[in-house]
VMD Tcl script that builds the backbone (N, CA, C; Angstrom):
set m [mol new atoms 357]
animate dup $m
set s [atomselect $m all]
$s set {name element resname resid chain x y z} {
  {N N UNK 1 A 73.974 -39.027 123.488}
  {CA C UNK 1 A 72.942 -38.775 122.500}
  {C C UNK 1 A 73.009 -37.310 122.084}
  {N N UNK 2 A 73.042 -37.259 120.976}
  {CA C UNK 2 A 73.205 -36.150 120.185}
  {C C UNK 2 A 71.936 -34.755 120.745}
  {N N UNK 3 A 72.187 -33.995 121.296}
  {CA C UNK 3 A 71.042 -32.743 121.738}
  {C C UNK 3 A 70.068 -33.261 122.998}
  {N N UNK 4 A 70.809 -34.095 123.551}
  {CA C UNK 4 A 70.275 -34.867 125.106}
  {C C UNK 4 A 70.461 -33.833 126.073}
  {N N UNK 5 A 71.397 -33.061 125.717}
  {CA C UNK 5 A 71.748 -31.746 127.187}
  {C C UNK 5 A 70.539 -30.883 126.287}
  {N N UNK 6 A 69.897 -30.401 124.891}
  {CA C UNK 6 A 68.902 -29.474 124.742}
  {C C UNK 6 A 67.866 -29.150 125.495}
  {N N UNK 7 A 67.635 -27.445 126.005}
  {CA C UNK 7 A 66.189 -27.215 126.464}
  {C C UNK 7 A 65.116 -27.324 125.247}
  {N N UNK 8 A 64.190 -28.246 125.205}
  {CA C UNK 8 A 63.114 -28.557 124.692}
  {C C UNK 8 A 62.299 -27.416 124.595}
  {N N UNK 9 A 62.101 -26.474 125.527}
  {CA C UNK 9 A 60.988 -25.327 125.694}
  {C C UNK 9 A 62.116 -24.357 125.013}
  {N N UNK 10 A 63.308 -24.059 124.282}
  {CA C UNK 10 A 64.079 -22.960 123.999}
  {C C UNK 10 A 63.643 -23.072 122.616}
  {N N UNK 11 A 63.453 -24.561 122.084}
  {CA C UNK 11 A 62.709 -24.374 120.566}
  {C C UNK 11 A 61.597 -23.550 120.102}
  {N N UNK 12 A 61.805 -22.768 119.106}
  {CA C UNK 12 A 60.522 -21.919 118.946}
  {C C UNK 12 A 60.335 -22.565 117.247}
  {N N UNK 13 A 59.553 -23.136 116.959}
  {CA C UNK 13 A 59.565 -23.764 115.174}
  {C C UNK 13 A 58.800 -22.201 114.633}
  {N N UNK 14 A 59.079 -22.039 113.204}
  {CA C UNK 14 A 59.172 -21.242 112.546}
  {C C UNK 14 A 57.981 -21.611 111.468}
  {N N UNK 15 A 58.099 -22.639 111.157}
  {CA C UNK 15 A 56.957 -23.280 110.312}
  {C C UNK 15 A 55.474 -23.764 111.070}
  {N N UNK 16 A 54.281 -23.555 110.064}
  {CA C UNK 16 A 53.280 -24.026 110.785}
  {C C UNK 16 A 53.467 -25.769 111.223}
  {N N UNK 17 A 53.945 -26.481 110.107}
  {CA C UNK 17 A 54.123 -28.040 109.949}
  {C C UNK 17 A 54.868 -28.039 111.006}
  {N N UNK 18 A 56.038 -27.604 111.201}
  {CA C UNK 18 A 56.837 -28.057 112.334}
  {C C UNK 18 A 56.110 -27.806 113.819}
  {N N UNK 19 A 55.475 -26.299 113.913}
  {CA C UNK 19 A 54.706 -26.248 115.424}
  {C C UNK 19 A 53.467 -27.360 115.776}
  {N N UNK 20 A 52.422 -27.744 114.253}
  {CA C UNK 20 A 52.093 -28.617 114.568}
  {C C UNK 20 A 52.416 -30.196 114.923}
  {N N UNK 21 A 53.786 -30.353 114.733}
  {CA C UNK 21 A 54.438 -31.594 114.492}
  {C C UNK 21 A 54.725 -31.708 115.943}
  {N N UNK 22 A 55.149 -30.533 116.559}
  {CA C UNK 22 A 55.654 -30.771 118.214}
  {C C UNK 22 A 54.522 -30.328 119.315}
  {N N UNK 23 A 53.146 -30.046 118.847}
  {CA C UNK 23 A 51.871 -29.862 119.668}
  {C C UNK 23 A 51.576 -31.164 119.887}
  {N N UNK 24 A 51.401 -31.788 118.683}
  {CA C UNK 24 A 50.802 -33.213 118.922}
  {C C UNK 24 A 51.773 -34.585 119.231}
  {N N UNK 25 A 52.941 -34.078 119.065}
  {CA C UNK 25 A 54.264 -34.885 119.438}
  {C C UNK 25 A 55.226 -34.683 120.144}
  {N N UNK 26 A 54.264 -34.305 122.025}
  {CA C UNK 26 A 55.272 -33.661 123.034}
  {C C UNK 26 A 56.906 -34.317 123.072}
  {N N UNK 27 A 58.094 -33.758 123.201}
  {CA C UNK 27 A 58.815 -34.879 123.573}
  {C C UNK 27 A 60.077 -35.403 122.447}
  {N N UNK 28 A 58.968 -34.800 121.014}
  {CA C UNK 28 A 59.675 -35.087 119.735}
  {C C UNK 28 A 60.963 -34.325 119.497}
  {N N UNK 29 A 62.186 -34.909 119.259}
  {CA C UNK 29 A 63.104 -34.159 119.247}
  {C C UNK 29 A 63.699 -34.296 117.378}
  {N N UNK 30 A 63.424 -33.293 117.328}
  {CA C UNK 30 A 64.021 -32.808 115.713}
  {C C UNK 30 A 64.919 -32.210 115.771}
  {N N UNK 31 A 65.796 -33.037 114.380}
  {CA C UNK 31 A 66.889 -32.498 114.138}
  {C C UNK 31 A 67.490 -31.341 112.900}
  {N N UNK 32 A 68.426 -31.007 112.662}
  {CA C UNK 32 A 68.628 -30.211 111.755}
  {C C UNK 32 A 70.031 -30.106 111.199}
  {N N UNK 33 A 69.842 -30.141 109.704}
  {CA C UNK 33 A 70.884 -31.037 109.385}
  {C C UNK 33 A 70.882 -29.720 107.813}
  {N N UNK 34 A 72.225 -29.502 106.831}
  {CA C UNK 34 A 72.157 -28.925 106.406}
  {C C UNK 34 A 72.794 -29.796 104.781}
  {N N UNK 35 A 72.457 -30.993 105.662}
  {CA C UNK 35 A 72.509 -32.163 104.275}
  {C C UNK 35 A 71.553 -32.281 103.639}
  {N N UNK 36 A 70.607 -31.575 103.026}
  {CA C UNK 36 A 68.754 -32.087 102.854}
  {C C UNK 36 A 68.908 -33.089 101.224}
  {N N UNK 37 A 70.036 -32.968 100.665}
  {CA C UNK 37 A 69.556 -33.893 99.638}
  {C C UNK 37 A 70.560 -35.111 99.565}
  {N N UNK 38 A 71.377 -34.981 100.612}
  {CA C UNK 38 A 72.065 -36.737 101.047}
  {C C UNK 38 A 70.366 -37.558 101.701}
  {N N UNK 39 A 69.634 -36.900 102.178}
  {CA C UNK 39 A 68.771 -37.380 102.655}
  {C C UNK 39 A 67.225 -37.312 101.730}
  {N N UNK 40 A 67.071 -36.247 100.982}
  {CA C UNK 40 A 65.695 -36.277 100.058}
  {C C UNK 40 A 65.901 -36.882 98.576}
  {N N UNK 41 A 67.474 -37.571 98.119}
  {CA C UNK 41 A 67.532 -38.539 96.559}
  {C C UNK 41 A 66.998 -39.515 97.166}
  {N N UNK 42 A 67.610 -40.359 98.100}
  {CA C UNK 42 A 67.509 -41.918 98.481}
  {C C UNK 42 A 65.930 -41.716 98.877}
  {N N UNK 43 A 65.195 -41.286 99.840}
  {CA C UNK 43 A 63.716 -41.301 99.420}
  {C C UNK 43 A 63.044 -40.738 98.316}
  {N N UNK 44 A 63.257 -40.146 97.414}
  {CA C UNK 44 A 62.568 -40.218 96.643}
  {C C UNK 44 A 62.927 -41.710 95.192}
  {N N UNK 45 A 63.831 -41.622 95.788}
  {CA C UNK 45 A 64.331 -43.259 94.679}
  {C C UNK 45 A 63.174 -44.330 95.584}
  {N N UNK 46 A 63.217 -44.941 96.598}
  {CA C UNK 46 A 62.494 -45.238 97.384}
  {C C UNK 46 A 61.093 -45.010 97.167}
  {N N UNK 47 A 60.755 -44.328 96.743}
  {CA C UNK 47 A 59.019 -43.801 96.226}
  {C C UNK 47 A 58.616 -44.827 94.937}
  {N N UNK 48 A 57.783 -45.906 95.268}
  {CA C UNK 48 A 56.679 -46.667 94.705}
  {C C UNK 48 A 57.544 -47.834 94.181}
  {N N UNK 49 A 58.748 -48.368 94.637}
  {CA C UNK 49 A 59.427 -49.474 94.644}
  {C C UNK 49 A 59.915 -50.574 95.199}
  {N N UNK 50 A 60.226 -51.838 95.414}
  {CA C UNK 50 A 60.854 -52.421 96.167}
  {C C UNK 50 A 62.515 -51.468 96.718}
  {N N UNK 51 A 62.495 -52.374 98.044}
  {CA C UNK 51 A 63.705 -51.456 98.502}
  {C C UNK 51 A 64.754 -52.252 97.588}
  {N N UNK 52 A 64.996 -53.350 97.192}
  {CA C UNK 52 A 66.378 -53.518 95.996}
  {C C UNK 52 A 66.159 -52.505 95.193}
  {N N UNK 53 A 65.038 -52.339 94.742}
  {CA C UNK 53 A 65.251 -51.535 93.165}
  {C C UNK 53 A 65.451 -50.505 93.709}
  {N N UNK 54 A 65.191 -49.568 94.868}
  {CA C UNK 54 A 65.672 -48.220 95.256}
  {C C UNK 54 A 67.237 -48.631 95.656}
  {N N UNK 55 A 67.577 -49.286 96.153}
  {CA C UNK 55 A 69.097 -49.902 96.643}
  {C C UNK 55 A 69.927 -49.930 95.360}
  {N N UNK 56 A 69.375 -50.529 94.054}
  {CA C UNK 56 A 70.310 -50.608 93.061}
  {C C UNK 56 A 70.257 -49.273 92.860}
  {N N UNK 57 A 69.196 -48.692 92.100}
  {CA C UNK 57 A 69.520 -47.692 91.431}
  {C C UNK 57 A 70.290 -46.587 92.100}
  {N N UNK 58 A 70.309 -46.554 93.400}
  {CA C UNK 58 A 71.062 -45.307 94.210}
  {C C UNK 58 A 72.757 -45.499 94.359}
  {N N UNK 59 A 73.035 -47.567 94.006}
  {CA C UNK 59 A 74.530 -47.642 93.873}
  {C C UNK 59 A 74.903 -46.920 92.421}
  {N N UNK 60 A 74.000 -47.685 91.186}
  {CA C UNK 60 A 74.293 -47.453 90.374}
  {C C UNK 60 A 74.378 -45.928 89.813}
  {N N UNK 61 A 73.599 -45.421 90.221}
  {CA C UNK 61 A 73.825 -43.681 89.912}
  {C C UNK 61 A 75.200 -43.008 90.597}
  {N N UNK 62 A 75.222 -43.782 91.778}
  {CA C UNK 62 A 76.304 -43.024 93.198}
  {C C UNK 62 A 77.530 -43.161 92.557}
  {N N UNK 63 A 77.778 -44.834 91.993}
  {CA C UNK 63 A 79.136 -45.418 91.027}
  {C C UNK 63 A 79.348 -44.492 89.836}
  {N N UNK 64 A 78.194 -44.490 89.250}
  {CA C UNK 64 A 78.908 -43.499 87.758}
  {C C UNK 64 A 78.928 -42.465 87.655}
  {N N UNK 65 A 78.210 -41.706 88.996}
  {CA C UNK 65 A 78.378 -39.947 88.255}
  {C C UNK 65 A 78.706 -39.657 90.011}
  {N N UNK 66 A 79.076 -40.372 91.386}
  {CA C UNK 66 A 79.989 -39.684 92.207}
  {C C UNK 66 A 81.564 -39.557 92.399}
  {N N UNK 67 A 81.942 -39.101 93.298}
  {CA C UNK 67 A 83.155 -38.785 93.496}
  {C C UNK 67 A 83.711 -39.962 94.055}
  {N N UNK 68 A 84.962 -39.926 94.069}
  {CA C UNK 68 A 85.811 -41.071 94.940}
  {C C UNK 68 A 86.040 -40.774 96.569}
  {N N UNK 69 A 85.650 -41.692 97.063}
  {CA C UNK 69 A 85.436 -40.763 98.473}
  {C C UNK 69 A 87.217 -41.185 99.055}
  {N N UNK 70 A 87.050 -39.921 99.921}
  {CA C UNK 70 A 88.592 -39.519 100.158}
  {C C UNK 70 A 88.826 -40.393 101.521}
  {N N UNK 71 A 90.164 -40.742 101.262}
  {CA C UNK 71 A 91.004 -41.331 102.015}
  {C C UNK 71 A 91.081 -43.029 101.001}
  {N N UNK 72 A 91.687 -43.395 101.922}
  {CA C UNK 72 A 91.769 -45.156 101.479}
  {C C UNK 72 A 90.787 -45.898 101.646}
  {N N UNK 73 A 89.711 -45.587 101.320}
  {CA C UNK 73 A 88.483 -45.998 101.155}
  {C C UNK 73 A 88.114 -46.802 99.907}
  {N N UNK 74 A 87.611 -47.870 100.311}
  {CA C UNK 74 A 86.971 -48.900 99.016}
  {C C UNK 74 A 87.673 -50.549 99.208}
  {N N UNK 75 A 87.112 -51.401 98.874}
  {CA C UNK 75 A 88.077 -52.646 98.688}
  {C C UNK 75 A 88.294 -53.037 97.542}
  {N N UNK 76 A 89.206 -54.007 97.361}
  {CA C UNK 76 A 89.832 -54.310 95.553}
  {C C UNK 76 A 89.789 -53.474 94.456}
  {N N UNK 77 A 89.136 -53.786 93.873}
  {CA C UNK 77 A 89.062 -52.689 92.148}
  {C C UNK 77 A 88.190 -51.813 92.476}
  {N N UNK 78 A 87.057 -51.933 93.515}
  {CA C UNK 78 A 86.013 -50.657 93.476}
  {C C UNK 78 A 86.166 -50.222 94.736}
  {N N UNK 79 A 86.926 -48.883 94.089}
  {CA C UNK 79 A 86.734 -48.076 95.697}
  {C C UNK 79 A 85.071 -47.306 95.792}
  {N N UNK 80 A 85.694 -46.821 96.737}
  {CA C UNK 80 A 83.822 -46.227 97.406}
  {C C UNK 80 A 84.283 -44.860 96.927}
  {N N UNK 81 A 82.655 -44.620 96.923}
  {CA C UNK 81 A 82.185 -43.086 96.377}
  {C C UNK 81 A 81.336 -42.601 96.977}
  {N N UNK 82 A 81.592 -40.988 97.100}
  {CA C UNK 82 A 80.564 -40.516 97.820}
  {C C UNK 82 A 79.170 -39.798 97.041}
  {N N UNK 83 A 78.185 -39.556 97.005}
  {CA C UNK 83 A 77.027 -38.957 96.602}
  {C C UNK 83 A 77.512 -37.799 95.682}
  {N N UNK 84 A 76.883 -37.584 94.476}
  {CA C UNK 84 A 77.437 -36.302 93.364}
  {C C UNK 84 A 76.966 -35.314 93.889}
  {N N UNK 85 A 77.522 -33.919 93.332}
  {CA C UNK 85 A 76.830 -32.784 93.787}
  {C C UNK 85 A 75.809 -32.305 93.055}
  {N N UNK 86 A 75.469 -31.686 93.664}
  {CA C UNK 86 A 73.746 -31.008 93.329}
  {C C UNK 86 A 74.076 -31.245 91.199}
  {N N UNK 87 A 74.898 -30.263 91.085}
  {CA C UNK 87 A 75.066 -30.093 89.968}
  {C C UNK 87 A 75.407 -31.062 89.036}
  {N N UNK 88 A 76.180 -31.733 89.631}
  {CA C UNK 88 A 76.122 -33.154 88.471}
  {C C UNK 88 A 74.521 -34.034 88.532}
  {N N UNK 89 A 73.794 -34.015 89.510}
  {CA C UNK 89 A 72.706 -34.569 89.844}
  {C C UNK 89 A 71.779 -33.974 88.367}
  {N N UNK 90 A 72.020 -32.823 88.499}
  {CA C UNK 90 A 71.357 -32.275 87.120}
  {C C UNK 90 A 71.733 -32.311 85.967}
  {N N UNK 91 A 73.080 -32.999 85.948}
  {CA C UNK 91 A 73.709 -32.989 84.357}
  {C C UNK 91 A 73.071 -34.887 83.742}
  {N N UNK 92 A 72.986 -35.200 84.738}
  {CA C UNK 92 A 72.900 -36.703 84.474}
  {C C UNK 92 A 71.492 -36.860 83.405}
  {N N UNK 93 A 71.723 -37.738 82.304}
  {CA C UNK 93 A 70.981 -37.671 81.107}
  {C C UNK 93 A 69.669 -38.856 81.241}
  {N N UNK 94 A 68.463 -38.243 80.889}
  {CA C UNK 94 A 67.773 -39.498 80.625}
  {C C UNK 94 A 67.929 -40.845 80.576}
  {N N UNK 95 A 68.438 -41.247 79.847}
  {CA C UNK 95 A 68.691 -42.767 79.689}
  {C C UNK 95 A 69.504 -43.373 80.493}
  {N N UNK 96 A 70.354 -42.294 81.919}
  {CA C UNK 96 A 71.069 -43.232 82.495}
  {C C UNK 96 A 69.827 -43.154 83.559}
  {N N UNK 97 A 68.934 -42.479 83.727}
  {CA C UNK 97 A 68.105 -42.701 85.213}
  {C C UNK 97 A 67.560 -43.921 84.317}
  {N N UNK 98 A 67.082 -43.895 83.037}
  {CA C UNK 98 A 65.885 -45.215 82.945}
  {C C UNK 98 A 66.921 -46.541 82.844}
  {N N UNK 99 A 67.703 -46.531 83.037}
  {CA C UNK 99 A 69.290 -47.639 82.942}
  {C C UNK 99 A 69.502 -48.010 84.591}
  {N N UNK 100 A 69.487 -47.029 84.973}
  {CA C UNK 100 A 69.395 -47.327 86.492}
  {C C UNK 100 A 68.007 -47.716 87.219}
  {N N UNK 101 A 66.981 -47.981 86.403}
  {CA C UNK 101 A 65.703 -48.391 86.592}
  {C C UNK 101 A 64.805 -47.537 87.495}
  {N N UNK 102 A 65.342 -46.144 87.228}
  {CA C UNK 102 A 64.235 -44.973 87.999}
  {C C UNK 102 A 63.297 -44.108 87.042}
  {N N UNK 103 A 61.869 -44.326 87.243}
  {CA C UNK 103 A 61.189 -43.579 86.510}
  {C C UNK 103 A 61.192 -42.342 86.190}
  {N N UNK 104 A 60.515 -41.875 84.946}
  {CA C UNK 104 A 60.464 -39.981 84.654}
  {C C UNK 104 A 60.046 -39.154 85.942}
  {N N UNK 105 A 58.935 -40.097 86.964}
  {CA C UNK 105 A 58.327 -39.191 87.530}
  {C C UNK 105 A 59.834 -38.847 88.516}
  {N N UNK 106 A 60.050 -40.163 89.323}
  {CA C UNK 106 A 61.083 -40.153 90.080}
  {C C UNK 106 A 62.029 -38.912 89.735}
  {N N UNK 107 A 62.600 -39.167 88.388}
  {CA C UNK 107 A 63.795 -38.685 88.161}
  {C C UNK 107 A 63.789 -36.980 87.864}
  {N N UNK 108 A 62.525 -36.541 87.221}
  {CA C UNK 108 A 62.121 -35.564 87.694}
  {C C UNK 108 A 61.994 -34.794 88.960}
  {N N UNK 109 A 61.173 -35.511 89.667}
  {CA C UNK 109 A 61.268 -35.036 91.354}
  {C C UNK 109 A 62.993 -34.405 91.508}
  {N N UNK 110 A 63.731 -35.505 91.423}
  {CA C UNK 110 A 65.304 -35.784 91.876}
  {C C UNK 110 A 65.744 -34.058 91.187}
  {N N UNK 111 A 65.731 -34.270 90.116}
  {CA C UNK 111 A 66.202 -32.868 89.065}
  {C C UNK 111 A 65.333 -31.560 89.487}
  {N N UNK 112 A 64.164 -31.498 90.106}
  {CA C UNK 112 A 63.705 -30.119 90.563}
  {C C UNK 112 A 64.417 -29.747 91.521}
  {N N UNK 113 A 64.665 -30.799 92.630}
  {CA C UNK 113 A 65.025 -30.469 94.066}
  {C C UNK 113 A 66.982 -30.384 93.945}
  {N N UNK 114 A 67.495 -30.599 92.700}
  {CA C UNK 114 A 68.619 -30.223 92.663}
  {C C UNK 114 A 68.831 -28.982 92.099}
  {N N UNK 115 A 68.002 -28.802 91.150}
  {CA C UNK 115 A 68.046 -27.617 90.234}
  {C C UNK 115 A 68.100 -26.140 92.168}
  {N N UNK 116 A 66.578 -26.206 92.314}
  {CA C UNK 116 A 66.699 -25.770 93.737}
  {C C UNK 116 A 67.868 -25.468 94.415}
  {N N UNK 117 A 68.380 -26.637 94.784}
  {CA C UNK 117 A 69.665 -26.579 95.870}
  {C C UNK 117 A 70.849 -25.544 95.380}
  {N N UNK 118 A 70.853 -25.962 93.663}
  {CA C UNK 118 A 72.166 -25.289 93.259}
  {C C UNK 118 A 72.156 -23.927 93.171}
  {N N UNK 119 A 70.692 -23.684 93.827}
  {CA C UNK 119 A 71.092 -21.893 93.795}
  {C C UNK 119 A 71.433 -21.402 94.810}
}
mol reanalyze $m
mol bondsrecalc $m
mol representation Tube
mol addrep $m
C-alpha cells in the first residue's frame, strides 16, 4: 500500500481545510498527487448528471481534442487517447462542449481551472 511505511504524526497540513480534515478524521491518510486536473475535469463533468452522461461526454471530448496515447495502445480502428493538455482544454469551442452534452455552467468551471493550471 502506497505510504503504509508513512509517519502519520510527521504530517504537518498547511491549510486550515486540510488540518481540519485530519482533527476530525484521525487515521485519514491523504494523498498528493501533482495530477489535479486528470482528477478535477471528470468531476466536474460529473456535477448534476447521470454518470452515462458524465461517461459520454468525458469519451467524447478525450476522442476529439486528446492525444494518442503512446505505445501500442488501442484496439481496431480506435486507438486510445490520453486526456488533452491544460491548453487545448481551453482552446476547445462552445459548441463542441454543448455537442458533447456538457453545460455552460460545467464547461465554464472546466475553462477557469485550466486557464489557472496553464500558468
Amino acid at each position: 500500500l502506497l505510504g503504509a511505511a508513512d509517519d502519520p504524526e510527521a504530517f504537518v497540513p498547511r491549510h486550515r481545510v486540510v488540518a481540519l480534515a485530519r482533527h476530525r478524521r484521525p487515521g485519514l491518510r491523504l494523498t498528493r498527487t501533482g495530477l489535479v486536473l486528470e482528477s478535477l475535469i471528470p468531476s466536474v463533468l460529473e456535477q448534476k448528471v447521470t454518470t452515462d452522461e458524465a461517461y459520454r461526454a468525458w469519451r467524447l471530448l478525450v476522442r476529439r481534442f486528446g492525444e494518442p496515447a503512446p505505445g501500442p495502445a488501442g484496439f481496431g480502428e480506435r486507438p486510445m487517447s490520453v486526456m488533452p493538455a491544460a491548453r487545448t482544454w481551453a482552446l476547445i469551442p462552445s459548441w463542441e462542449w454543448h455537442r458533447a452534452g456538457v453545460d455552460d455552467k460545467r464547461a465554464s468551471t472546466i475553462l477557469r481551472a485550466v486557464r489557472v493550471a496553464a500558468r
